[in-house]
C-alpha positions in Angstrom: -12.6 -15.9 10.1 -10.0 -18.8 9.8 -13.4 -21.3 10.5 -15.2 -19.6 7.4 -14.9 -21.5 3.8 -13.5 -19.2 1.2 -16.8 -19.2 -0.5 -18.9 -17.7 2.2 -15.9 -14.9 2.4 -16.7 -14.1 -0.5 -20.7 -13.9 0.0 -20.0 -11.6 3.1 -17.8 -9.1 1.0 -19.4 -9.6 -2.7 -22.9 -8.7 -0.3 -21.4 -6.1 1.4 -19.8 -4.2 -1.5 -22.7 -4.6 -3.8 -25.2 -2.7 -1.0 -22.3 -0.2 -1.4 -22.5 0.3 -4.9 -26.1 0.4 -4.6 -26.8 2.6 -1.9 -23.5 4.9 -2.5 -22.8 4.2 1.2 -19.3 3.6 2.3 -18.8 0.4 4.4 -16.2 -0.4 6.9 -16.3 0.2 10.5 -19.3 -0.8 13.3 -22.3 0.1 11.0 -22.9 -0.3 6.8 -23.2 3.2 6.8 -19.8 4.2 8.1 -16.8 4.2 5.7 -14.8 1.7 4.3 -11.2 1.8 4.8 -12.2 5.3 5.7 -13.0 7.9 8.4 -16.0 6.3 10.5 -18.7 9.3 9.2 -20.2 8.2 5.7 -18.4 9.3 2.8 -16.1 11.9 5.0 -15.6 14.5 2.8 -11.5 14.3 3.4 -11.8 10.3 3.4 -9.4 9.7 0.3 -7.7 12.8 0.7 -6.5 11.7 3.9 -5.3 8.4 2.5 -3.1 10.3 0.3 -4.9 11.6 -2.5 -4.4 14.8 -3.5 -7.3 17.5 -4.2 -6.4 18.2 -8.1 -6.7 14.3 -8.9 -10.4 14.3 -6.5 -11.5 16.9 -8.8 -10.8 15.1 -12.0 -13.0 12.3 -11.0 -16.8 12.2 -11.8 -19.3 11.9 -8.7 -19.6 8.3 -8.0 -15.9 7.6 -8.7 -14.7 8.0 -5.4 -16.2 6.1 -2.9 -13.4 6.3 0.0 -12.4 2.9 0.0 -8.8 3.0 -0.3 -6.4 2.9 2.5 -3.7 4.2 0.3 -3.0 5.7 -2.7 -0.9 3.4 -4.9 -0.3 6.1 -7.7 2.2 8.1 -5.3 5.1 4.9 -6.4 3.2 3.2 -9.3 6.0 4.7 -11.8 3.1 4.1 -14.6 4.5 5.6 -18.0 2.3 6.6 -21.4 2.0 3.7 -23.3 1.2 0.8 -20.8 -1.6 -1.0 -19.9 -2.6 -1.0 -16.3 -5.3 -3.7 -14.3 -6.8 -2.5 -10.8 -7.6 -5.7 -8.3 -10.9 -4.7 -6.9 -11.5 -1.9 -8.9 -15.1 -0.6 -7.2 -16.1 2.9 -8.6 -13.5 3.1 -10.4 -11.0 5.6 -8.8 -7.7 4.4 -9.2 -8.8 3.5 -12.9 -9.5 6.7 -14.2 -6.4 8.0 -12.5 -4.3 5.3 -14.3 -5.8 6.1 -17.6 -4.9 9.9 -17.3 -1.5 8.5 -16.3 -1.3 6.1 -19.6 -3.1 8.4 -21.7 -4.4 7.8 -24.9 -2.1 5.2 -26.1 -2.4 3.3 -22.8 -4.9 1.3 -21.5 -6.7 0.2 -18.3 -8.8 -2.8 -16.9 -10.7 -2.7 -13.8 -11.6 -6.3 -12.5 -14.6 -6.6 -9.4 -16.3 -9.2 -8.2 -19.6 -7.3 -7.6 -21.6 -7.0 -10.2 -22.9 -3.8 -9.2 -19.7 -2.2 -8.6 -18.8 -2.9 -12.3 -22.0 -1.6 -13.0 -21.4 1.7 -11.4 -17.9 2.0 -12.8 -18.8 1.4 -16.5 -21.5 4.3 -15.6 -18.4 6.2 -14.5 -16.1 5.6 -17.1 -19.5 6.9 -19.4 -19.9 10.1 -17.6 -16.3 10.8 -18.4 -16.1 9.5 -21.6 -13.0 7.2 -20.4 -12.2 5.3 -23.9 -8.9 4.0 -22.6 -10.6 2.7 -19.7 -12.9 -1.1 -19.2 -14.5 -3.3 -16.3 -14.8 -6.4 -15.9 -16.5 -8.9 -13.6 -14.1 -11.3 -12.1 -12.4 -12.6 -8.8 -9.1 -11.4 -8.1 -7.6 -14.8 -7.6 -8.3 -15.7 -11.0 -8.4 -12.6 -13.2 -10.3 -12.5 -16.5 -7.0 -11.1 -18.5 -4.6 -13.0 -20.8 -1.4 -14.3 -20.0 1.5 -11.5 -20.6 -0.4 -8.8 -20.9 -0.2 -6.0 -18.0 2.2 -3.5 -17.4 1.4 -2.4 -14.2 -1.1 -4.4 -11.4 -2.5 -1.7 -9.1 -4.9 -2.5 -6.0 -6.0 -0.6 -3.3 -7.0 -2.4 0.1 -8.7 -5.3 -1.5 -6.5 -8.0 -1.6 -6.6 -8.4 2.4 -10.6 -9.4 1.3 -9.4 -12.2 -0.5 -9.1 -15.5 1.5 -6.7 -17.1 -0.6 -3.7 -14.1 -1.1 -1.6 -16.5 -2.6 -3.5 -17.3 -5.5 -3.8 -13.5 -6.0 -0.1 -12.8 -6.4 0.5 -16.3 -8.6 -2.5 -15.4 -11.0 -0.7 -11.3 -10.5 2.4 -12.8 -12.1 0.9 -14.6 -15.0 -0.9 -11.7 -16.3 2.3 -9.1 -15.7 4.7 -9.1 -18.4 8.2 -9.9 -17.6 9.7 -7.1 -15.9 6.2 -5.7 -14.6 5.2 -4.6 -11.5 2.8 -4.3 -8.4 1.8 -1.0 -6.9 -0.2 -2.3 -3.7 -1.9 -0.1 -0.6 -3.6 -2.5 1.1 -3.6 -3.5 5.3 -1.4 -5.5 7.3 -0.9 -7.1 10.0 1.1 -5.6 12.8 0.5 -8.5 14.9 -1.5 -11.2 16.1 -4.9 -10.5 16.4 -7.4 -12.1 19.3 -9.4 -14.9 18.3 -12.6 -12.8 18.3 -11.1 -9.9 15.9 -10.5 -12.7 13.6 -14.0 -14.5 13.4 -16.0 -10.7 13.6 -17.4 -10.7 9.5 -17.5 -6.2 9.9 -13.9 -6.6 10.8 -13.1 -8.6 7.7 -15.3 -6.9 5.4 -13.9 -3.5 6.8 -10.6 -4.6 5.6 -9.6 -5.9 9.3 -9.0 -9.2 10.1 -8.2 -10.4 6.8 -4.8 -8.4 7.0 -1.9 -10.5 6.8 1.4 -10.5 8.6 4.3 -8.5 6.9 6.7 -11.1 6.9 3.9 -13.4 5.3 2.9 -11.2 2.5 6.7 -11.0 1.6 6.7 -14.9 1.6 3.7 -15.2 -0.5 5.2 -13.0 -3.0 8.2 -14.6 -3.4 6.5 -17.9 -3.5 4.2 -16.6 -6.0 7.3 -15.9 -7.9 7.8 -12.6 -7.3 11.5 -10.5 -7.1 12.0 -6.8 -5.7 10.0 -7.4 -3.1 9.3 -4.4 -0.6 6.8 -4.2 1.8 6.3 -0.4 4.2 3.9 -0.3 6.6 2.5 3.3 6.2 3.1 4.4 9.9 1.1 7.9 10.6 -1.9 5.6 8.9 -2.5 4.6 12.7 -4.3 7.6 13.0 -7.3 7.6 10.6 -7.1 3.7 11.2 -8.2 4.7 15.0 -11.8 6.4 13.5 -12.8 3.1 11.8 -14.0 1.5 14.6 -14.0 4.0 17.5 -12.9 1.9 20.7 -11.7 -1.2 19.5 -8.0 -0.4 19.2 -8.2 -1.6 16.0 -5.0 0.4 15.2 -2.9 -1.4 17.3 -3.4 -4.6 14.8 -3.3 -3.1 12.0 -1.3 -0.5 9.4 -1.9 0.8 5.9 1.4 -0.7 4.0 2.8 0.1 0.5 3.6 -3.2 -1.4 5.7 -3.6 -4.4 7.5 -6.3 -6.9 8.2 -7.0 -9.9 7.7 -10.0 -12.5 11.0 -11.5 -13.4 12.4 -10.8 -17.0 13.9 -14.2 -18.7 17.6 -15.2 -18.1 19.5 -13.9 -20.9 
């Protein structure tokens, strides 16, 4: 997609993700009904579970919540603590929001930030259903977030940011929100090498989370350019396998891995 403008990325995924959102379809892989980030079947009943959610958080969520997006679950090394306030990039249905807020509890509080208007639609129908006061949404573009300076705790996202066509910007507008001394707790897709030309330029393979994935050694190099210390990025290796169901035939798996990615905001020199 390196010949697309970073506008018309965004059209494909905001149009993509909105059609999700309204049709409660998943969306990666060859066909808009096949799942996103997720077994190839539409909303695989095992979809997040196999991405490492457990069954006992599933069953907290409200129907709708969940829409097997995630190629990860970022709440296994997140650390979150009662008290703090947590923001999900991309937050769609609201998942790893509602999670965070159980997390935080009552004293804590979470923001969900989505581009689609109709994803942020469903979510505040979510957070309704389960009377989630600890929990808002807002509309908004990762690379420039809709939340003060200073302000988070913890940044969670959970493959989105590989959507986004400028990643830097993410991770510098990530560290002006963070406090000093806060943190990321990323699942998202990397790179595991070079792709071919025609992987790169195929719109299902970006908006299925694909061919936006960015080299590991670049994501760390972003980070620390963003600003950006503790940096540690592990590629998720067994996620080769439910990688291989996205898009049946294309050996899509030998491109591309789940990875865990954290850092931390720097606290002021003493």
């Amino acid at each position: 997609m390196a010949d697309q403008k970073p506008d018309r990325i965004r059209e494909f995924v905001r149009e993509r993700y909105g059609n999700i959102a309204r049709t409660a379809t998943s969306c990666c892989g060859p066909s808009p009904t096949s799942s996103c980030c997720g077994p190839s079947s539409p909303f695989h009943d095992n979809a997040s579970e196999q991405m490492g959610y457990s069954k006992e958080q599933l069953d907290t969520l409200p129907e709708g919540a969940d829409l097997g997006l995630g190629c990860g679950n970022p709440h296994t090394f997140s650390r979150m603590r009662p008290g703090e306030t947590v923001l999900d990039l991309g937050s769609g249905g609201g998942i790893d929001c509602f999670l965070a807020a159980k997390a935080v509890g009552e004293t804590g509080r979470v923001i969900g930030v989505d581009m689609t208007a109709d994803m942020v639609s469903k979510a505040r129908e979510n957070a309704e259903k389960m009377g989630a006061a600890n929990v808002e949404f807002r509309l908004g573009e990762i690379e420039h977030l809709p939340v003060a300076d200073n302000s988070i705790d913890v940044i969670l996202s959970n493959c989105v940011i590989n959507l986004s066509p400028n990643k830097l910007q993410v991770f510098r507008d990530a560290l002006r929100v963070l406090k000093p001394g806060g943190r990321l707790a990323i699942s998202d897709m990397v790179a595991l090498q070079a792709m071919p030309e025609e992987m790169r330029r195929d719109v299902g393979l970006l908006t299925g989370c694909v061919a936006g994935a960015a080299e590991v050694d670049r994501i760390q190099e972003m980070l620390a350019e963003a600003g950006f210390e503790d940096i540690r990025v592990a590629v998720e290796k067994k996620s080769g396998e439910v990688i291989a169901e996205w898009f049946p035939g294309k050996k899509i798996e030998d491109y591309v891995a789940s990875a865990r990615i954290e850092a931390v905001k720097p606290r002021p020199a003493e």
